[in-house]
C-alpha positions, 0 to 999 in steps of 0.5 A: 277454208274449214267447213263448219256444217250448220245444225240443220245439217248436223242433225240430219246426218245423224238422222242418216246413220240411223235410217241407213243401219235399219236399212242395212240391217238385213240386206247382206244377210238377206237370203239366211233371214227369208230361209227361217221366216219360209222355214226349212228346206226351201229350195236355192232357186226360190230363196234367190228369187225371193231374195231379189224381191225383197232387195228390189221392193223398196225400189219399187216402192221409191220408184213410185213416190220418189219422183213426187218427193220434191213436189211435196217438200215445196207444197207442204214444206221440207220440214213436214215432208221429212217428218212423214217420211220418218213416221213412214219409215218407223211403220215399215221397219215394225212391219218387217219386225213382227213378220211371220210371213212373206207377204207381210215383210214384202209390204214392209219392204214396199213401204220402205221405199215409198217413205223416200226418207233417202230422198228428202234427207238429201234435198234438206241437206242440199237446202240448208247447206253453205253452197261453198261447202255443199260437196263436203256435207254431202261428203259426210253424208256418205258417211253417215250412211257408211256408219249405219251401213258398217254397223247393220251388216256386223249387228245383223250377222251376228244376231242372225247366227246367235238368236234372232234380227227381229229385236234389233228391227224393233230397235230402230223403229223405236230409235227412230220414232224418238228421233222424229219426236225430237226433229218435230220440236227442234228442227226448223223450216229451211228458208227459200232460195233468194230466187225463188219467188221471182222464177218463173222455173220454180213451177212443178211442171216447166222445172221438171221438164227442163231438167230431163231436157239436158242430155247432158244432166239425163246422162249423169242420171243414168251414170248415177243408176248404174252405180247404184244398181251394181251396188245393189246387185253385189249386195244380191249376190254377194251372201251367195258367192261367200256360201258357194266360195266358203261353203260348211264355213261356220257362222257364215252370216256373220262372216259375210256380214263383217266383210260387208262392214270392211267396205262399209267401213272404208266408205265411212273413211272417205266418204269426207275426203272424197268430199273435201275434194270435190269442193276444190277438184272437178267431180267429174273426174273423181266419178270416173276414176272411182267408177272404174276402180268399183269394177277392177275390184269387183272384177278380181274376186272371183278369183280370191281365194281367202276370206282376206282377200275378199276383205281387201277388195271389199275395202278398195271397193268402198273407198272408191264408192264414196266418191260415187253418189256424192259426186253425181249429186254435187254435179247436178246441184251445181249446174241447176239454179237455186230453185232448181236445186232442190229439184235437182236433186230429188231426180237425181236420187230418184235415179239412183233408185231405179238403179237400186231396183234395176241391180237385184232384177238383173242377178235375178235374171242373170244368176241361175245361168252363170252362178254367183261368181262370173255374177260379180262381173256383171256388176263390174260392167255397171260400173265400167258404163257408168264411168263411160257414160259420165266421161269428165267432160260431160258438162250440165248446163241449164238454162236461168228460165225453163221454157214450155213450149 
């Protein structure tokens, strides 16, 4: 069967590739951007403590509006809710933009995450899409955010090297202010599930309760955070490990951004297949053996010797983290009812969040006692409990009406 997305969901996924590249824009260069906005000779242990808040505080931010997305797109509607969290979004990045100090990009960062702007494009996109073609959107999703992702380390990198960020931070707020203008004339509200007026589960409180009362589906949420915070916590570290491998290597950052645009690059590449995939294979199995080839890669760079060999991991790494997300969230939308699944899939996200919170806290933590190097592996171990915790024959199963009591 050829997967013909709908407009909706087309749209969407462009509107993706540009919220991922204003969010990726500074994350890989992250500890070179706070040492110029300290000015110089800021000490290593204050630029990577200042490095893990700043990478954590949209998580902070997500973690305390995300669990509240999926009740504001049923209350005021999913198209509202996406336009805020747009409107949102373009305040942030002009924040981080003008910043001349810490407190003010730090903010930025904070109103970042509180946008959930990741959130609420997915539950649209799980909302409007053909459920036999679900796995594939969300397949190109992934893309999406590869595309923004490959593009922000390379643009970010160079600009950090050559003048400055802050023009391409500008950039996209304005981009993105253009694109919540056009989606308020031309997108339209998705219709109700055919059940949704007749089941009694769609109610804020039971729903909510009854999807955290499923162990099976609370273990894929922990899967799905451990994933993304040895994500996160690579994105920590890896500048650092570069520096320290490569260290009087000239433009450094853009080096660094370049290798994290390979992995990036190989996400965009998969990320469609991994979903064509999941459509017709169990994506359970798909989770697990991705999870596991994340952690070899991760595992066997501290131990490469030239930039090429970081790049070949980097793109073994992101071929196999393509299939990492978009499977989790297939597997949770599945198993709930359709009135559910929009739900469903806010907490799920919501759950990824925490883990883009959790990663940088545990480099912070970690770091100073075992370097950048031996750090990898901690973010390998988070993949290797990820793929333990989700093993394949982990099966969500909700009940068809949530009981209280």
């Amino acid at each position: 069967m050829t997967f013909r997305p709908n407009l909706a969901v087309v749209t969407l996924i462009g509107c993706q590739a540009v919220i991922t590249l204003g969010l990726m824009v500074l994350v890989p260069i992250m500890p070179f951007f706070l040492r110029d906005l300290m000015g110089g000779g800021v000490a290593a242990a204050d630029a990577v403590r200042w490095t893990s808040i700043a990478l954590a505080a949209p998580g902070v931010g997500a973690l305390l509006c995300a669990p509240f997305a999926g009740r504001w797109c049923e209350r005021f509607g999913y198209r509202r809710a996406l336009l805020l969290a747009l409107s949102l979004f373009v305040a942030s990045m002009a924040m981080m933009a003008l910043s001349r100090g810490l407190a003010m990009f730090i903010a930025g960062r904070l109103l970042q995450g509180a946008s959930t702007v990741g959130v609420i494009v997915t539950a649209f996109i799980a909302r409007v899409s053909d459920p036999a073609g679900r796995g594939r959107a969300l397949g190109w999703q992934e893309s999406a955010v590869a595309a923004g992702a490959l593009a922000g380390p390379v643009l970010g990198g160079v600009l950090q090297d050559v003048w400055s960020v802050r023009p391409l931070l500008l950039a996209v707020a304005v981009c993105t202010g253009c694109a919540v203008l056009g989606l308020a004339l031309s997108l339209r509200e998705p219709a109700a599930p055919a059940t949704h007026e007749a089941s009694p589960e769609a109610g804020d409180g039971p729903s909510a309760r009854g999807l955290l009362a499923d162990p099976a589906f609370v273990r894929w949420l922990m899967a799905g955070a451990l994933t993304q915070a040895g994500a996160f916590a690579l994105v920590n570290v890896f500048a650092l490990f570069v520096e320290a491998r490569f260290a009087g290597m000239a433009a450094l950052a853009s080096k660094v951004g370049v290798l994290h645009a390979l992995g990036w690059c190989a996400t965009l590449v998969a990320g469609p297949l991994w979903g064509a995939w999941n459509d017709r294979r169990d994506p359970a199995r798909q989770f697990a053996g991705a999870a596991l080839a994340c952690a070899l890669a991760l595992a066997l760079m501290p131990w490469a010797a030239h930039l090429w060999q970081i790049g070949l991991l980097r793109v073994l790494q992101g071929a196999c983290y393509a299939a990492l997300a978009q499977s989790m969230l297939l597997i949770c939308c599945r198993a709930a009812p359709p009135a559910l699944q929009g739900r469903a899939t806010v907490v799920a996200k919501s759950a990824m969040t925490l883990g883009q919170l959790l990663g940088p806290l545990a480099v912070l933590v970690v770091l100073p006692f075992t370097g950048p190097a031996a750090t990898l592996w901690l973010t390998a171990a988070m993949f290797i409990a990820a793929a333990a915790i989700a093993r394949p024959r982990l099966v969500v199963r909700f009940s068809p009406v949530s009981d209280p009591r």
